[in-house]
mmCIF file of the C-alpha atoms, coordinates in Angstrom:
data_MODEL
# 
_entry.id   MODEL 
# 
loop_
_atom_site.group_PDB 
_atom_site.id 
_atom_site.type_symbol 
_atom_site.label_atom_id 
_atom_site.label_alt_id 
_atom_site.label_comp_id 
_atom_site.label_asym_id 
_atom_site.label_entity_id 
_atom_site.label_seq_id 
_atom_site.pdbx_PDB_ins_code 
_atom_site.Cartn_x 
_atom_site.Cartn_y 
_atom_site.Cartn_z 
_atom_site.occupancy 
_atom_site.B_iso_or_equiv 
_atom_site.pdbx_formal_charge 
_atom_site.auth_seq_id 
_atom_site.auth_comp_id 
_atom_site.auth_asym_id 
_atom_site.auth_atom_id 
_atom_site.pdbx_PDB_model_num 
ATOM 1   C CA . UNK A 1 1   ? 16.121  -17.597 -33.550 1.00 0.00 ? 1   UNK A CA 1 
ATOM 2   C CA . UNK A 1 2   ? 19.969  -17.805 -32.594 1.00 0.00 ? 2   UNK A CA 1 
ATOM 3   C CA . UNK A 1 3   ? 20.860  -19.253 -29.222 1.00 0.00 ? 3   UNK A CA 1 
ATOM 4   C CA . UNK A 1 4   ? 22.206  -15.644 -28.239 1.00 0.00 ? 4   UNK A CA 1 
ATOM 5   C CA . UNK A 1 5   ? 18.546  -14.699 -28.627 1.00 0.00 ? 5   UNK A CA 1 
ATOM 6   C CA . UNK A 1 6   ? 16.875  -18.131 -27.106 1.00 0.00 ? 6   UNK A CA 1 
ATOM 7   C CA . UNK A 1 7   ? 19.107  -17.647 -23.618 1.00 0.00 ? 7   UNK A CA 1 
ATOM 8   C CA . UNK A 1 8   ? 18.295  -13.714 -23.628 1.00 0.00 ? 8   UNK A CA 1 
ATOM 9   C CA . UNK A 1 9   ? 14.686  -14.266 -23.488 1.00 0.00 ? 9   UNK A CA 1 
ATOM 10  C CA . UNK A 1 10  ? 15.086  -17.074 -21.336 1.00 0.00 ? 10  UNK A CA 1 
ATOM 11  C CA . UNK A 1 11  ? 16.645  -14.354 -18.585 1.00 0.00 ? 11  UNK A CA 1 
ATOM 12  C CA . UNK A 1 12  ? 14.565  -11.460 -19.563 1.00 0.00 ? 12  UNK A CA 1 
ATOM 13  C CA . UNK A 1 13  ? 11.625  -13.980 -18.784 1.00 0.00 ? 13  UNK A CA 1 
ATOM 14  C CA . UNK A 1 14  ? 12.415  -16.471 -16.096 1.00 0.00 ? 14  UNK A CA 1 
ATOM 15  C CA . UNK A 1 15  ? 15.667  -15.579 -14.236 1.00 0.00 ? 15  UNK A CA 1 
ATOM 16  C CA . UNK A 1 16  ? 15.273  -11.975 -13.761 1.00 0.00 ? 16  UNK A CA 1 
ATOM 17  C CA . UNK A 1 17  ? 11.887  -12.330 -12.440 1.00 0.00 ? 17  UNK A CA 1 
ATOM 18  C CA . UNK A 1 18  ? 12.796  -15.165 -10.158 1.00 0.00 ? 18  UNK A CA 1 
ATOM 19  C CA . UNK A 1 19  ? 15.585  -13.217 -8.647  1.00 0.00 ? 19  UNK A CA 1 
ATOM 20  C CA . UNK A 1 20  ? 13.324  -10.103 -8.129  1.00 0.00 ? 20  UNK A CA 1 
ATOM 21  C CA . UNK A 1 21  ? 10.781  -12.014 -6.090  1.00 0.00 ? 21  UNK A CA 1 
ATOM 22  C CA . UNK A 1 22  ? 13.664  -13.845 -4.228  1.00 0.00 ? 22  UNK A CA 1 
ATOM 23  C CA . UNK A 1 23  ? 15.093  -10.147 -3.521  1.00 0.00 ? 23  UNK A CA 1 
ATOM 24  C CA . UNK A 1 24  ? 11.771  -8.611  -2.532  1.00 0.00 ? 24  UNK A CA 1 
ATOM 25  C CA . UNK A 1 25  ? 10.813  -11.904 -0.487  1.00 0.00 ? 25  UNK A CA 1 
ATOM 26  C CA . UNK A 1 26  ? 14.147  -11.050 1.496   1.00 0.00 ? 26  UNK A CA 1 
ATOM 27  C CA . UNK A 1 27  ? 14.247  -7.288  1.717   1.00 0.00 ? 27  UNK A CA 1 
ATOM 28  C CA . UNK A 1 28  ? 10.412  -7.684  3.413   1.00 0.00 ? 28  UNK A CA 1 
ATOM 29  C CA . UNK A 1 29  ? 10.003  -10.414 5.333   1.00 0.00 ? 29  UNK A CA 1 
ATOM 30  C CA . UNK A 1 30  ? 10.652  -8.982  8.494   1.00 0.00 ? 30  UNK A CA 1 
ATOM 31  C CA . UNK A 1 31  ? 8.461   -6.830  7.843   1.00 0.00 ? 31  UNK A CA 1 
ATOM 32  C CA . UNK A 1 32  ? 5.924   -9.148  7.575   1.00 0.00 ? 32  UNK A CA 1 
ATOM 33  C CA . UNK A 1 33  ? 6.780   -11.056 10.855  1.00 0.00 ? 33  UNK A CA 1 
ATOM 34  C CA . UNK A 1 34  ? 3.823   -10.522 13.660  1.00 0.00 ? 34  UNK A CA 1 
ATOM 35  C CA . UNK A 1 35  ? 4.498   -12.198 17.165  1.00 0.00 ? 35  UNK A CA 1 
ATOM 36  C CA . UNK A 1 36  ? 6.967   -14.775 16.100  1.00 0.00 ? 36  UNK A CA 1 
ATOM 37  C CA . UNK A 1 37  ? 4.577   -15.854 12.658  1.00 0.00 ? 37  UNK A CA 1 
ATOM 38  C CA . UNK A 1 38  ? 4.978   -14.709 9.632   1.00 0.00 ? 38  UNK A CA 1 
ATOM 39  C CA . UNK A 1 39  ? 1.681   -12.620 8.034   1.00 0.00 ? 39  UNK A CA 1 
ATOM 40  C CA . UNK A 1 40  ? 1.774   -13.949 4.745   1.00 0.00 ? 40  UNK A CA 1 
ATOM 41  C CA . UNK A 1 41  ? -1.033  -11.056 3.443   1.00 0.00 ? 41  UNK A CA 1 
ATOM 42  C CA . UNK A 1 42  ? 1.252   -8.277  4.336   1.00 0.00 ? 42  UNK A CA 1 
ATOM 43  C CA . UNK A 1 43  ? 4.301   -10.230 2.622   1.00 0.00 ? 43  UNK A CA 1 
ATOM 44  C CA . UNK A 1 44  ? 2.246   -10.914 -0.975  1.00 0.00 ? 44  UNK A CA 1 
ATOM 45  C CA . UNK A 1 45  ? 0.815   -7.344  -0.466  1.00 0.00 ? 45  UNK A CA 1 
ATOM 46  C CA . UNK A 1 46  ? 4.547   -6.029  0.388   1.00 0.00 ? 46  UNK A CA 1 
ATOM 47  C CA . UNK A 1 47  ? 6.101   -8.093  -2.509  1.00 0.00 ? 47  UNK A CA 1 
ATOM 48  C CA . UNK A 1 48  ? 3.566   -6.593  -5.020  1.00 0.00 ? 48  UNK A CA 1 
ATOM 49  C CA . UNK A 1 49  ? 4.094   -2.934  -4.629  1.00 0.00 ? 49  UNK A CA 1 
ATOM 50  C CA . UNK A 1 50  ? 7.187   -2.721  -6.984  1.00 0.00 ? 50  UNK A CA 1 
ATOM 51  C CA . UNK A 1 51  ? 4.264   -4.292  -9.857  1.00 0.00 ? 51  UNK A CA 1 
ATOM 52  C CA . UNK A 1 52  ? 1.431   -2.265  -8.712  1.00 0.00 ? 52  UNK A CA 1 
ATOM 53  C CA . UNK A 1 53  ? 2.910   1.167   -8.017  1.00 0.00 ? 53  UNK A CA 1 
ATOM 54  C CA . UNK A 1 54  ? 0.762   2.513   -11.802 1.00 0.00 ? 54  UNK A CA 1 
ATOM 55  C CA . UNK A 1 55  ? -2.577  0.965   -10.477 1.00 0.00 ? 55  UNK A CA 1 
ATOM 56  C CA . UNK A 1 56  ? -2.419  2.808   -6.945  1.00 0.00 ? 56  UNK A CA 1 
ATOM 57  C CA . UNK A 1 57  ? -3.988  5.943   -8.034  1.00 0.00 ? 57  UNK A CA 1 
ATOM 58  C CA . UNK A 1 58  ? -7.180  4.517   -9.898  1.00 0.00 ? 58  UNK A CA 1 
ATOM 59  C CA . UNK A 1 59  ? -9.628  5.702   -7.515  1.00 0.00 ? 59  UNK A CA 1 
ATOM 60  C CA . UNK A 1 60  ? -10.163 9.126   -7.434  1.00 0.00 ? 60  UNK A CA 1 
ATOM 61  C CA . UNK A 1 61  ? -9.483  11.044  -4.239  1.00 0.00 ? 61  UNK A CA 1 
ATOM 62  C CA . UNK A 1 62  ? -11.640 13.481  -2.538  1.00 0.00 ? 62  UNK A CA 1 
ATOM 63  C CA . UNK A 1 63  ? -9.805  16.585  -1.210  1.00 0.00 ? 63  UNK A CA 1 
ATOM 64  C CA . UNK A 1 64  ? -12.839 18.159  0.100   1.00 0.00 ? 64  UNK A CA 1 
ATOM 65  C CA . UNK A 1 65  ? -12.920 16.280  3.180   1.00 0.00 ? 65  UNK A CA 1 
ATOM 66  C CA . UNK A 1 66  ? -9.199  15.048  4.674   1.00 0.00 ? 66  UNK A CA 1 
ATOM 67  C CA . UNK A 1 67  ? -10.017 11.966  6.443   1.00 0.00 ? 67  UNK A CA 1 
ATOM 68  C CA . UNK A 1 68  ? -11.806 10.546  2.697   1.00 0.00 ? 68  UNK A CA 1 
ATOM 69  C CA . UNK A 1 69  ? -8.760  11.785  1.094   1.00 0.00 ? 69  UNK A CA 1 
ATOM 70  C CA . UNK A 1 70  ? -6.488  10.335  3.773   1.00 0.00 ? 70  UNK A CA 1 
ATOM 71  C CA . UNK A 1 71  ? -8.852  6.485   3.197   1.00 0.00 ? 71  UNK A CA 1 
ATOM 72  C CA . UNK A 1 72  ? -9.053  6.817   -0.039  1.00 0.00 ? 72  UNK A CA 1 
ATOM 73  C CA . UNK A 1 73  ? -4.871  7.124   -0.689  1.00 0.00 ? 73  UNK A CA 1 
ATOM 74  C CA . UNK A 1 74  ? -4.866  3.852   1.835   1.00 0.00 ? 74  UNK A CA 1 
ATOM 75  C CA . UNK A 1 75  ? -7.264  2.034   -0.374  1.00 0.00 ? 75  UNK A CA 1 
ATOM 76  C CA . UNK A 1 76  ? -5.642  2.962   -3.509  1.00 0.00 ? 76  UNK A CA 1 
ATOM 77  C CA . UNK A 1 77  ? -2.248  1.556   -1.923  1.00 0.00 ? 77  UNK A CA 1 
ATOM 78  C CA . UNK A 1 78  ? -3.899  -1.013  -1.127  1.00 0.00 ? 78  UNK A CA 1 
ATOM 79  C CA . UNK A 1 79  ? -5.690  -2.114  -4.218  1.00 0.00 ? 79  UNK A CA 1 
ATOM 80  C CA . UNK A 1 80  ? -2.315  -1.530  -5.955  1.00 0.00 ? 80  UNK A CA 1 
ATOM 81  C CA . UNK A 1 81  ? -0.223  -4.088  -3.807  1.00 0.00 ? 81  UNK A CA 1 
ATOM 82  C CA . UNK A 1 82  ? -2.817  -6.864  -4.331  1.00 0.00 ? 82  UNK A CA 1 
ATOM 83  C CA . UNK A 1 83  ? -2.620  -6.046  -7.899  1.00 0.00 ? 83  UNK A CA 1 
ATOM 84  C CA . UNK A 1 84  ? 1.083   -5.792  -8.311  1.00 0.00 ? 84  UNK A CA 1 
ATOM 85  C CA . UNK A 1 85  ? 0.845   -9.025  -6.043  1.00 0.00 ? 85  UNK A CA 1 
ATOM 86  C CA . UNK A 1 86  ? -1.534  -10.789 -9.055  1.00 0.00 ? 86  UNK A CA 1 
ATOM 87  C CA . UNK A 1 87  ? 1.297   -9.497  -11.529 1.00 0.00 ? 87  UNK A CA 1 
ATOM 88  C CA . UNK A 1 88  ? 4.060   -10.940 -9.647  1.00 0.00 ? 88  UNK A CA 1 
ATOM 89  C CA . UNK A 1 89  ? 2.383   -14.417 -9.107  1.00 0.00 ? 89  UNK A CA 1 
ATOM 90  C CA . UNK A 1 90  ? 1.935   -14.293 -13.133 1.00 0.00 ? 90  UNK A CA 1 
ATOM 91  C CA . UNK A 1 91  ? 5.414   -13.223 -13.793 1.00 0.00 ? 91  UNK A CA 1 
ATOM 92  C CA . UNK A 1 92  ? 6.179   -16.380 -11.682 1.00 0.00 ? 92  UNK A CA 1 
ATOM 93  C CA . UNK A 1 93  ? 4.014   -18.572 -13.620 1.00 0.00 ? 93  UNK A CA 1 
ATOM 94  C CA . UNK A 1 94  ? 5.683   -17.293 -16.989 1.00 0.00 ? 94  UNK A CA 1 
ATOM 95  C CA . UNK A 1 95  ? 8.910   -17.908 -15.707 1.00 0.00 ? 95  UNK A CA 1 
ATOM 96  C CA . UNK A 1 96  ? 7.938   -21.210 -15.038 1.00 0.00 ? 96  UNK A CA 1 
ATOM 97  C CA . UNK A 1 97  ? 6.473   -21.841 -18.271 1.00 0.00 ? 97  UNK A CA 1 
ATOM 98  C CA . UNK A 1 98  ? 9.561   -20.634 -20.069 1.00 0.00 ? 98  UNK A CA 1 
ATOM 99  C CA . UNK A 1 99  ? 12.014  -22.726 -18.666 1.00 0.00 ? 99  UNK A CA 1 
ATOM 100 C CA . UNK A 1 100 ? 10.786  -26.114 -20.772 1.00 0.00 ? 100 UNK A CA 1 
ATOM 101 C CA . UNK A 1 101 ? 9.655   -23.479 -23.894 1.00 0.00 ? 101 UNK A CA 1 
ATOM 102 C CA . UNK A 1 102 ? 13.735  -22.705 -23.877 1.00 0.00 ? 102 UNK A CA 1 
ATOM 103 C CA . UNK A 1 103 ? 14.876  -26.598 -23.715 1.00 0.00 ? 103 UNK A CA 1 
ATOM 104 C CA . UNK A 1 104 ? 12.448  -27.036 -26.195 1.00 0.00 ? 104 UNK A CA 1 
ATOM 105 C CA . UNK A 1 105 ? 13.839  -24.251 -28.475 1.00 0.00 ? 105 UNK A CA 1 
ATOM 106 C CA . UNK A 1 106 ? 17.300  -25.296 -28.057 1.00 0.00 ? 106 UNK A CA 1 
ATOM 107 C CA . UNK A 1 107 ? 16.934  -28.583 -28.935 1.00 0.00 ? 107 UNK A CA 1 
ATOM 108 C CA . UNK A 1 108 ? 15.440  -27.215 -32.463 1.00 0.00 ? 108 UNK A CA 1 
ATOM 109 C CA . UNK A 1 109 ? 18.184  -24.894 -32.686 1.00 0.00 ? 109 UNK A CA 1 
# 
């Protein structure tokens, strides 16, 4: 691998990341802010919409009755942000792991 390669996966896979969390952790934490404390749920379910928006809809919904329907969407939402939460904490993790993997390969290089 060329450097130009090594220090584009290095940003595809640990900077970019890293400064979407950062971004999302800023654009919603007031939203997450209940009587003075922060609600740390809401911000990791918040945070992990952008990741989980294709597994919202997994569930089917029931149009026969509105009020399932209407719990059902809630629950799929749901479900979805804890997911896309679970993706972002392993995005994280990778971009963690990369950061020594790209010394390493630089050193070889």
């Amino acid at each position: 691998m060329t450097k130009a390669a090594i220090l584009t996966t290095f940003m595809k896979k640990s900077v970019c990341p890293v400064l979407l969390a950062v971004f999302l952790y800023t654009l919603f934490f007031q939203l997450a802010v209940q009587y003075g404390t922060v609600n740390y749920m809401y911000l990791f379910m918040l945070c992990g919409i952008p990741f989980g928006i294709r597994f919202m809809f997994l569930l089917p919904m029931f149009f026969g009755n509105l009020g399932t329907g209407i719990a059902m969407g809630c629950f799929n939402v749901a479900i979805g942000a804890l997911i896309g939460g679970i993706i972002l904490i392993w995005k994280l993790l990778v971009a963690v792991w990369y950061v020594p993997v790209t010394v390493v390969r630089l050193i070889r290089t």
